[in-house]
N, C-alpha and C positions, 0 to 999 in steps of 0.2 A: 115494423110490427112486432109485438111480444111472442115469444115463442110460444107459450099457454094460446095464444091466439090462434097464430098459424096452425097446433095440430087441431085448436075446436073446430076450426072452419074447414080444412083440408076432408075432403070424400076418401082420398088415399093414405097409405102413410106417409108422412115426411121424409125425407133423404139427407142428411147433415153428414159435415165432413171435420175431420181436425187438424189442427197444420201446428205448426211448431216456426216461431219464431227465427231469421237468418241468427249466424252467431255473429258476434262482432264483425264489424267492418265489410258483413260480406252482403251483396245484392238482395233486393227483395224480386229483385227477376224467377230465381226459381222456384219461389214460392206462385205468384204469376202463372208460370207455367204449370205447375200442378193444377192449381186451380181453372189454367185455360183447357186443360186435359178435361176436366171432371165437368164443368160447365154444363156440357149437353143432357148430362143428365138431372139436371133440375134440382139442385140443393135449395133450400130452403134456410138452412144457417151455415155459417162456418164458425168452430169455437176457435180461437186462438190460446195456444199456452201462454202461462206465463213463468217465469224463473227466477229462483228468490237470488240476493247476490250469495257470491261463496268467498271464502278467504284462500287467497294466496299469497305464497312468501317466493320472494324474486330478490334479488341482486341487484342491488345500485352500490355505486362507489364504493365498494369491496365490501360494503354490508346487506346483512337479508333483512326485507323489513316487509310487514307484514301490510300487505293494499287489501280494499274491497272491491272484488271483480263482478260484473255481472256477464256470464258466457251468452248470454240471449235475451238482451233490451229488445226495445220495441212494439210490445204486444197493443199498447194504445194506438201507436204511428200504422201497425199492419194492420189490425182491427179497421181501421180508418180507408185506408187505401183499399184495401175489398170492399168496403161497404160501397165508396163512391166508384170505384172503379165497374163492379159489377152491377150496383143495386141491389145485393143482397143483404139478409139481416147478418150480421156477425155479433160472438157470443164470446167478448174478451173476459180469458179467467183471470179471475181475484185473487191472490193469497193470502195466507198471513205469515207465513216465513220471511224475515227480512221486513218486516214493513210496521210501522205503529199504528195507531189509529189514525195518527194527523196526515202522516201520508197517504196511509189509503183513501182517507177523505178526500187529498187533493185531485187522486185519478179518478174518483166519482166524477165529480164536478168537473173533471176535460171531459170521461166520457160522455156526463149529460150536456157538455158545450157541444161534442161532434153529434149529438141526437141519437146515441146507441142507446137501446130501451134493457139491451140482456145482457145480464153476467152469466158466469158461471163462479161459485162460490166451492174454495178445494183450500184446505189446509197447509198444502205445498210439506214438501219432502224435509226433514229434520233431519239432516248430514252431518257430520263431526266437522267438516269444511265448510257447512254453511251461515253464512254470518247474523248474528241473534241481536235483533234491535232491542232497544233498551221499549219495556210495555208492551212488546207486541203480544199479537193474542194466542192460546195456546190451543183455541179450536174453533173449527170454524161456525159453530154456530154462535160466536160472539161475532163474527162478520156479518155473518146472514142479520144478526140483528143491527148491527151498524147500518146496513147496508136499507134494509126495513126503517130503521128512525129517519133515515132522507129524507126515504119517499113519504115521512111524515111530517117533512119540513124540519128534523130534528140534527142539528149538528153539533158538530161534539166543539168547534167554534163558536163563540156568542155571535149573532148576527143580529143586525136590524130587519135585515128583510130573511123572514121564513119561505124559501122557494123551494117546494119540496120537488121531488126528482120523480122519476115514473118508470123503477129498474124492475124487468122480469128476472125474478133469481133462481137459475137453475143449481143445483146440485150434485153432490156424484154418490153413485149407492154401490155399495158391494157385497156381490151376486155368493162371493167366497168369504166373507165378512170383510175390513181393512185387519191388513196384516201384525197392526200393535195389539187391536183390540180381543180382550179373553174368549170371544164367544162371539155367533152369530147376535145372541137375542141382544147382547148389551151394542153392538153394532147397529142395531135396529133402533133401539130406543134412542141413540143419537140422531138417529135420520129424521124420527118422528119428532123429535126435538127442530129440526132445522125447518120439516117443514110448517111445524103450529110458529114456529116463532115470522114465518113467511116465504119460505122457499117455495116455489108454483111446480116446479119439472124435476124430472131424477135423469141421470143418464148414468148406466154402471160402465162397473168396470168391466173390461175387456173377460172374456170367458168362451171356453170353446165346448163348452159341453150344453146342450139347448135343458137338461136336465137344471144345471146351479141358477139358469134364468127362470125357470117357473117354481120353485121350489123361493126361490129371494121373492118374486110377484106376491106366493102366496102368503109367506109370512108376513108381507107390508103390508098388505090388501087386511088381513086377520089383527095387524093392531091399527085399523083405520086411518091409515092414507091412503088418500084417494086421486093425488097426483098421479099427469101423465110418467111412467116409466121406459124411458128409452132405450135400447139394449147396446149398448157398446164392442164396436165390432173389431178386432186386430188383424189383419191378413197377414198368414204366415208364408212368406215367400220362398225361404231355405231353411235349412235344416240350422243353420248357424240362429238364427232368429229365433228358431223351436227351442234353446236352448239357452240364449240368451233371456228371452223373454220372462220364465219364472225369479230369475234372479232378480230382476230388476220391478218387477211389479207383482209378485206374491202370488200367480197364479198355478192353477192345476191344467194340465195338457192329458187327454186321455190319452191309454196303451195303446187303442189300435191308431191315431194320429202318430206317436211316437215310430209304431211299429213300419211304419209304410214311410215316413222320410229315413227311417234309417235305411229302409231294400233300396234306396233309390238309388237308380246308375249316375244320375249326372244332375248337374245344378237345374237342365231343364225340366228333368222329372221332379226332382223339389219343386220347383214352381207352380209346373201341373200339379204338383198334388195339394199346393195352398189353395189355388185358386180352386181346385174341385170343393175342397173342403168351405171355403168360403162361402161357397154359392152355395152349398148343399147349408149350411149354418141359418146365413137368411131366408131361405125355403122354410126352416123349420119354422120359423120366428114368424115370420107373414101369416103361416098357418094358424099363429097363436092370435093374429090379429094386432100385431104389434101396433104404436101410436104412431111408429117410426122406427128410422136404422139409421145408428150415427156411426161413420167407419172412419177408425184411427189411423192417417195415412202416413203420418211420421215422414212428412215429406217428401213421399213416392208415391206418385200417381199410375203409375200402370199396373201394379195389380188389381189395383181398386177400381181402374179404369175395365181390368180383363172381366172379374165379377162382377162388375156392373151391368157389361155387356149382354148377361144373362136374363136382365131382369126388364128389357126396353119397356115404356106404357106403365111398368109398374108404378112409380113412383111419380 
């Protein structure tokens, strides 16, 4: 079923999770396992990352030569293995770092062979290390349009037969703007861009102040989009995380959250004080009448399992 579906039809909000691709060579057992953890609470979708390749230089026969690596294949095969494993809807992301058009065309067409109806449509991370395919696109609302002429039978291959596809294209908004872009408003006008060209759902980025989510609501809501907006949730489990977190995703952490992992005596009081904080975060959010809460698990299920815990019947 299409995401836009599920939250029409849903009385409550939705529950969505995110998981992150094994790296190489390693198990999808403990992806499995997160997701056997979170189960009982009734997720609705699971999105899966995905990871553009990056360039590394390594050593063969006493020369370095440069290979293209990919740290986290699989997002079609995991995508997959959830859907039939649980019955749930999965929401494999699309990039366009590393990928052309012809390629990206080829993963449409497996996922409309596996019957996946949702993407998630995200630009993917431009690294000095990561490897830049010859045409690929430089935003992602030239995907969201790609991704739109399918579902109109339109392929960037000549075909005989026009079988068009049937993808729900979600999006990702940010509540802080995206960190290349000059300004909230020009951040905005790309969104409104993604969704007239056909994006159905927003799901932001991670944010811990219930303030940057309704302040981002209202400015969308004021250049008329009328998409569902999903709030995107991070649980801060330590202090290391508190920390790591803005360097790698652009975000602002308030004073008095800063203040209270720093008093803390021991790695259990950091925990407790993520998990208060979390819960206290989607309290806010339910209050706002949200569509839904999608929680970024980064492949750890027990804090998200412990916040959960808070909310039984809810969802």
């Amino acid at each position: 079923m299409k995401i836009i579906d599920l939250i029409k039809q849903s009385i409550k909000p939705i529950l969505s999770f995110e998981i992150i691709p094994p790296n190489v060579g390693e198990s999808i057992d403990p992806i499995f396992n997160v997701v056997d953890n979170l189960i009982d609470f009734s997720p609705k979708f699971i999105n899966v990352t995905k990871h553009a390749n990056e360039i590394e230089y390594v050593e063969e026969n006493g020369e370095i030569i440069k290979i293209i690596k990919k740290k986290r294949p699989g997002t079609v095969g995991v995508s997959a293995s959830i859907k039939h494993r649980y019955d749930i809807e999965v929401v494999p992301h699309l990039i366009c770092t590393g990928f052309n058009k012809y390629q990206i065309e080829d993963i449409l067409i497996d996922l409309n062979y596996l019957r996946i109806e949702n993407i998630f449509v995200v630009r993917g991370d431009k690294k000095r290390y990561t490897w830049k395919e010859t045409d690929e696109y430089e935003h992602a609302t030239q995907l969201v349009e790609q991704v739109t002429n399918m579902n109109k039978g339109i392929y960037t291959c000549p075909t005989k037969e026009h079988n068009p596809t049937n993808f729900c294209i979600g999006v990702a908004g940010y509540p802080e703007k995206h960190f290349e872009s000059p300004n909230l408003e020009k951040d905005l006008d790309y969104l409104k861009l993604k969704v007239d060209i056909g994006a159905e759902f927003i799901i932001t980025q991670m944010f811990f102040d219930i303030e940057y989510y309704k302040n981002f609501v209202n400015k969308v809501r004021e250049l008329g989009i009328e998409v569902p907006i999903i709030p995107g949730i991070k649980p801060l489990g330590s202090k290391k995380t508190l920390y790591n977190i803005p360097k790698t995703f652009h975000v602002n952490i308030p004073k008095t959250i800063v203040e209270e992992f720093e008093d803390a005596k021991s790695f259990q009081d950091e925990y407790i004080i993520g998990v208060r904080h979390g819960i206290k975060l989607i309290e806010q959010l339910l209050e706002l009448r949200v569509p839904g809460i999608h929680l970024f698990t980064m492949g750890k299920g027990k804090i998200v399992k412990d916040i959960l815990s808070a909310f039984k019947g809810i969802f």
